[in-house]
N, C-alpha and C positions, 0 to 999 in steps of 0.2 A: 486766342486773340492777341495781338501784336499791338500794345498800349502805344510803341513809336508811331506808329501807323496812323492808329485811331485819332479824330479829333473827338474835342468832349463833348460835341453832338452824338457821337460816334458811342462813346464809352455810356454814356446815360443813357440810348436806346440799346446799349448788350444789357447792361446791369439791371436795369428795369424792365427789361423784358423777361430776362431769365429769373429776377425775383418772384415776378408777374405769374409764368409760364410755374414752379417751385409752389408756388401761393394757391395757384388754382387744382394742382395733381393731388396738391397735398389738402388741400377742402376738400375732391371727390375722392380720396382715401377714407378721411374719417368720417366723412356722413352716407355715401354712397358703397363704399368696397360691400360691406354687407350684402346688401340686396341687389350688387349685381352678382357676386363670388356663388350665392347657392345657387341660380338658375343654372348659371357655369359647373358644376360641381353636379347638377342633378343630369344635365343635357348629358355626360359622357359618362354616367352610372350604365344606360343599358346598354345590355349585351350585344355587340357585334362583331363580326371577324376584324380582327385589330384594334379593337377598341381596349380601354384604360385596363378593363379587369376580365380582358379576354384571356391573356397569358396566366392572370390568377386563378382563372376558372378552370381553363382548361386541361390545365395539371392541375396535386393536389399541392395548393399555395404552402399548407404549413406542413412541419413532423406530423404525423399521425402514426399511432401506433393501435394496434389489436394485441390486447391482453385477455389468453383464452385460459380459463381454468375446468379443470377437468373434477369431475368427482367417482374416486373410489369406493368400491363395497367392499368394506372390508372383512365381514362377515357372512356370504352368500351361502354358505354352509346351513347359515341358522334361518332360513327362510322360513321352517316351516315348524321352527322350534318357538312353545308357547313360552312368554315372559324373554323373548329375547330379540330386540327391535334391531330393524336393518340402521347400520352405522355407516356414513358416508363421511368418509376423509375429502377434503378440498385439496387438490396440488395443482401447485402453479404460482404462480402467472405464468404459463407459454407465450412471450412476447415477441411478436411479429410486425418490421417496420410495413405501414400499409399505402403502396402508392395506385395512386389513380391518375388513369390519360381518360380521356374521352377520345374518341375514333366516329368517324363513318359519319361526321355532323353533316345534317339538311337545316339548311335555313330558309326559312318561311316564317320572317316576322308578321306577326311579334314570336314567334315560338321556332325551337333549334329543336330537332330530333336529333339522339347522338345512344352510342354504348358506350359503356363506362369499362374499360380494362383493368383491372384490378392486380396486381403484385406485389405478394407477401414472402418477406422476407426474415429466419427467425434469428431474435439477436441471444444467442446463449448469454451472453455479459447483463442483459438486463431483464436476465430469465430464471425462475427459482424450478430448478429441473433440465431433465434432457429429453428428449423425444424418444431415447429407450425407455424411457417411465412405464412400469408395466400398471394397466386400471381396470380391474375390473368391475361389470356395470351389467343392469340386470336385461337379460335378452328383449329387446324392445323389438326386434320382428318377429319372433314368438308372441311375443305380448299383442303385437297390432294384430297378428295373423287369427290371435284368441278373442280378443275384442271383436273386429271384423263377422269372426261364425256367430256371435251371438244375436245377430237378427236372425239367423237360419233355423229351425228344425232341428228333434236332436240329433235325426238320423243323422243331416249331413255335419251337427258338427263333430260326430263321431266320427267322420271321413275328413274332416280337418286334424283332431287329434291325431290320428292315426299318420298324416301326411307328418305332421308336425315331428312326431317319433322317426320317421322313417328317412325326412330328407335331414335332418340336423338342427333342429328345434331345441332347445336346450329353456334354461333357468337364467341364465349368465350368461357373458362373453367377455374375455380376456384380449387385451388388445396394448402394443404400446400407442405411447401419445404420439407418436408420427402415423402410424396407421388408423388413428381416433381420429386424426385431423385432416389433415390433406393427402398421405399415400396411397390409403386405402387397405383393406382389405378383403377376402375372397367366401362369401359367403354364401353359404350351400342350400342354405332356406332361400336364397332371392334369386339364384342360379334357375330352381324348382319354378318359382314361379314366373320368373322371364322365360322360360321355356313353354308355360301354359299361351301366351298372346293373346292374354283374356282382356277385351277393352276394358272388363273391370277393376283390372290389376293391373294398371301402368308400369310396368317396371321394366327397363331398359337396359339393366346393367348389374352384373351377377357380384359386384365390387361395391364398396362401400364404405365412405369416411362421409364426417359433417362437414367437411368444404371440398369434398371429391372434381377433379378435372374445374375446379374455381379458380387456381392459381394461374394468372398469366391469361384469363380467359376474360372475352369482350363479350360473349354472348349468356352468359350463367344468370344475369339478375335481368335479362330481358333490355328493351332500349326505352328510354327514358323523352319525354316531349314535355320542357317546359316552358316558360314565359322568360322574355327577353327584357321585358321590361319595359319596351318601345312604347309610348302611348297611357303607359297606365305603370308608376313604378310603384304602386302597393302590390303588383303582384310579379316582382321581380323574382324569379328563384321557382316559380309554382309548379308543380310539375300540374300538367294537363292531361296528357296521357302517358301508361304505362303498359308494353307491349301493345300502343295500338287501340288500345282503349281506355275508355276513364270511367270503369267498375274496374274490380277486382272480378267479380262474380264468386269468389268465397264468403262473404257477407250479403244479407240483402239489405237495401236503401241504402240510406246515405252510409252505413257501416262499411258497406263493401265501396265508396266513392272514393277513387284516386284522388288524394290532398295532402297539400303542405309541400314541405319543404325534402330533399334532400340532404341536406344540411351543410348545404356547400356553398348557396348563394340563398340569400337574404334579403326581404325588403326593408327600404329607409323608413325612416319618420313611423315607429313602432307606437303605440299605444300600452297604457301601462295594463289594462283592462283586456290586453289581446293576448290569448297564451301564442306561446311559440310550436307549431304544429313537423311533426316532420312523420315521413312514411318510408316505412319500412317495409321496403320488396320481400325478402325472405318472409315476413310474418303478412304479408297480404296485404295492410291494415295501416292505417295513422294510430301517432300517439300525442297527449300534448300534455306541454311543460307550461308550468303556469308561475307568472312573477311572485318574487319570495321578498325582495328587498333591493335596497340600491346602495351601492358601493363605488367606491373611486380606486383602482386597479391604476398604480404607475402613472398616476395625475390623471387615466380616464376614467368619467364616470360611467356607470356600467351599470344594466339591469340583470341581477344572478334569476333564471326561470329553473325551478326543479320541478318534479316527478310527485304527484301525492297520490292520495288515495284514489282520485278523480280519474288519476292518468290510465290504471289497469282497471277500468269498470265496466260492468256488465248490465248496465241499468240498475243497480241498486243504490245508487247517487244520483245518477244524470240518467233519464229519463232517456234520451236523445240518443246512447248505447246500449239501449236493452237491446238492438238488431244485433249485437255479437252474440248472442244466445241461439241457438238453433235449432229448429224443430229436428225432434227424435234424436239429440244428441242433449246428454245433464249438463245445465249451466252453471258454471264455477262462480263459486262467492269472489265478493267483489280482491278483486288485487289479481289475479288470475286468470290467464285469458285460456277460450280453447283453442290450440293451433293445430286441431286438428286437422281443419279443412284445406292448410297448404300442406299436411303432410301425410297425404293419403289416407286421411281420416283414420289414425290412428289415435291410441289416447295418449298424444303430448298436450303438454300445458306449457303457457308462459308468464312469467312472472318477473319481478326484480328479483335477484344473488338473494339464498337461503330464505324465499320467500317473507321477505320485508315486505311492509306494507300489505301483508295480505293475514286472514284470517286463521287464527292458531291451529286450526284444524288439517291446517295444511303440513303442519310438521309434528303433530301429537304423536305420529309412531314411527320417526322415526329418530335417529341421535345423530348429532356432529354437525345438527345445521347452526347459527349465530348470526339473527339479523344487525345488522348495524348502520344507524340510518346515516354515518357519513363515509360509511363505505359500499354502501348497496344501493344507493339514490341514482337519480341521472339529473343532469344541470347541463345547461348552458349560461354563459356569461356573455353577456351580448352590448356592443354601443348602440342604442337603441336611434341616433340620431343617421347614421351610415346603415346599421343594421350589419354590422361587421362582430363576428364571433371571437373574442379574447379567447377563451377556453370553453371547452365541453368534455361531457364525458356520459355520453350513453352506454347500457348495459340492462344483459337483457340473462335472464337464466330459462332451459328450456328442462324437463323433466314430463317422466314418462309414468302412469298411474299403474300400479301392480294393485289386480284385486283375484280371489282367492276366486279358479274358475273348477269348478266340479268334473265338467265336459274337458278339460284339458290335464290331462296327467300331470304336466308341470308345475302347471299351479291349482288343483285341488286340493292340495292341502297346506297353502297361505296361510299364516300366524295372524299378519296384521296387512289388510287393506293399506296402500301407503303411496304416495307421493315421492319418486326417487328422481333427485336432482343426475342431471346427465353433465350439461356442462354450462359456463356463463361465458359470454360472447363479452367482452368491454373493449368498445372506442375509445380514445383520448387524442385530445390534439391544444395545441395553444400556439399562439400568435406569437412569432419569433419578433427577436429584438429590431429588425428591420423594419417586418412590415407593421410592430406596433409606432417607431418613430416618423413612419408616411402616414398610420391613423391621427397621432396628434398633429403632424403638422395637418393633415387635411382640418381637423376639426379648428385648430386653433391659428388658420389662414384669416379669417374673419376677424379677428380681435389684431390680431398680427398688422395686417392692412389698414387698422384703423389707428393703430399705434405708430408706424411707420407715415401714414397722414400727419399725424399731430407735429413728428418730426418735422416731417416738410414745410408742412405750414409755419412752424417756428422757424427756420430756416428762409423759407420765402421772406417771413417779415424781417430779420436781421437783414439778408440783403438789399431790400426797398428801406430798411431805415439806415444803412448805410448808405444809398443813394443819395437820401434825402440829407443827411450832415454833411457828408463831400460836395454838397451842392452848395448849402448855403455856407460853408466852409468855403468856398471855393478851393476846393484842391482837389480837384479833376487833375493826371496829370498832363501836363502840361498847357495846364489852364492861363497861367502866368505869363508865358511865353509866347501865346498866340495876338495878345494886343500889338506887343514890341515886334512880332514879326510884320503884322500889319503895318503897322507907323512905317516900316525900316519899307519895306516893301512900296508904301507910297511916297517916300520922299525918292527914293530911285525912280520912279515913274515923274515924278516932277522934272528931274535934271534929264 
């Protein structure tokens, strides 16, 4: 604005308008920004191609790491020696950086079908060990293969012993931790039985490791169908269907029901009363974390949900999971699930690391296990207002049941019935320094906005009260000047 220019008609309609115009942004700051900021804030929550937290979703947004720990027998000699209990050494953590793309997305909101690619990568610097790590661990295809006969006859499981002796059956297997995990290796019992092509012995592949052809692969955990959030954002994150369908068909009713979360996308506006649900493809099944307390994390306040007795239950708590138990298979006391049924109905169990939270009987015979409940838990720490995840860390340990089988030469003469830890699977990830400084601003826009109003508003009133003194001050400039230009201006129109 050019004050020479202007007359002080001129100057009083700038200044009083822009106080005016300052006066009014800054009242709809401090009483309005609120309730209009969340509808703004919820409108570009759901998920669409280009949307806010499509690039978060689509990759994995923070570090995640898989810390795999393996357990040794370090005794296998004394299997069948009386007063002398199987001893299992824990080594590890094998830590492996773990990234996830999503590929192959269909959109059909509210809901996206997509595969998840997975690529693990291992970091020796923040790894206790090498993957030449030698472990030995007690022959769990022998073991299923001896489970398996015992619905049959003796004859025929005299024709299973017999196979067992003959194609490579063994007590034990000797393995490094690269071939435990992802290499693989070449096993003569699964060779034997993938050559039989019995629909009742799915086996495919005469190799074998616990994350076998996983690395680098889009197709291993099946394709995932969940909620976008469009229309309904309490069920942001949900997966719907899983390969296709929404049963498992490894549990019946609601046990075997595709639910919960992934744990990658979340919904807002959480309830303190709601556990936090997430599902797990490899074990078939949901688990849920239930709120423990509330904490302020880096100025956010935060609901921490952990893992209790409730979460590994088999109806002897909640009614509502007695369907994990299953006909003609023995149901494990509560903390202990059976994972048979995703793994060819063998006898694995799952459990939290060193059977925490689960009933003594589960480690009476054997030695080297140490539950510890702030090392063997699972947690998420969640802002319960975005439903955005600060930190987690699930973990799952899986073990295989050894019992003293008569009909089988390798174990007929078993010491102690026993429960042996194979390996523990643990997630981690936390909210980096970035995208926790876009949670606070998003949550602390609202207050922001209203403080920034108040500003304005003081400011709007300074310039209307400085309008108002220049006025009756008269010292517009050149307020002073425009009579005498008039005067001067009409006596030259006289002459």
């Amino acid at each position: 604005m050019c004050c020479n220019c202007c007359s002080v008609r001129q100057q009083k309609i700038w200044v009083f308008s822009l106080g005016g115009l300052i006066l009014a942004f800054g009242i709809f700051l401090a009483t309005a920004w609120p309730f209009v900021y969340r509808p703004w804030l919820r409108s570009i929550m759901p998920l669409s191609p280009g949307s806010f937290i499509y690039k978060r979703w689509v990759t994995t947004p923070v570090p995640l790491y898989s810390s795999i720990y393996l357990f040794n027998w370090t005794n296998p000699e004394d299997l069948d020696t009386v007063g002398v209990k199987p001893n299992f050494e824990q080594l590890g953590p094998y830590v492996f950086s773990d990234f996830k793309v999503k590929e192959d997305l269909v959109w059909q909101q509210p809901e996206v079908t997509y595969y998840g690619k997975r690529t693990w990568h291992f970091l020796p610097e923040k790894s206790n060990g090498s993957l030449e790590d030698v472990v030995v661990a007690p022959h769990f295809v022998s073991l299923t293969a001896a489970s398996y006969s015992r619905r049959f006859r003796r004859i025929l499981r005299k024709v299973m012993n017999f196979a067992l002796n003959r194609e490579g059956g063994d007590s034990k297997m000797t393995h490094t931790t690269g071939e435990w995990l992802f290499d693989g290796y070449y096993e003569s019992l699964l060779d034997f039985v993938e050559q039989l092509h019995s629909p009742l012995l799915p086996i495919y592949s005469s190799n074998f490791s616990w994350f076998y052809e996983r690395n680098n692969s889009k197709t291993a955990e099946g394709n995932f169908t969940v909620h976008t959030g469009r229309g309904d954002l309490s069920q942001l994150g949900d997966i719907m269907l899983w390969k296709g369908e929404n049963h498992t068909g490894f549990y019946p009713g609601e046990c075997g029901k595709v639910n919960g979360s992934t744990g990658e996308l979340w919904s807002p506006d959480r309830r303190w009363d709601q556990p936090t649900t997430i599902f797990l493809p490899d074990a078939a099944r949901f688990l849920n974390l239930f709120p423990k307390e509330n904490l302020t994390i880096d100025g956010v306040d935060v609901w921490r949900y952990e893992s209790t007795n409730r979460t590994l239950d088999n109806g002897q708590l909640s009614p509502d999971t007695k369907c994990f138990c299953l006909e003609n298979r023995e149901c494990p006391r509560n903390g202990v699930l059976d994972y048979g049924p995703p793994a060819f109905n063998g006898p694995f169990y799952m459990s939290h690391p060193h059977f925490y939270l689960t009933d003594e009987m589960y480690r009476e015979n054997t030695t080297g296990l140490r539950p510890n409940a702030s090392e063997h838990g699972m947690h998420v720490i969640m802002e319960p207002t975005l439903g955005i995840p600060l930190d987690l860390r699930g973990q799952l340990m899986i073990s295989v049941r050894v019992q003293r089988d008569e009909a089988i030469d390798f174990f007929q003469n078993v010491s102690y019935d026993h429960y042996a830890p194979l390996f523990t699977m643990r997630m981690h990830g936390e909210l980096d320094e970035d995208l926790t400084k876009l949670l606070k601003l998003a949550l602390g826009a609202p207050l922001i906005g209203q403080f920034i109003g108040i500003g304005l508003i003081l400011l709007g009133i300074i310039i209307i009260l400085t309008g108002v003194f220049v006025t009756k001050n008269q010292k517009w400039y050149h307020q002073h000047r425009e009579p005498e230009e008039s005067s001067r201006n009409a006596k030259l129109a006289d002459k």
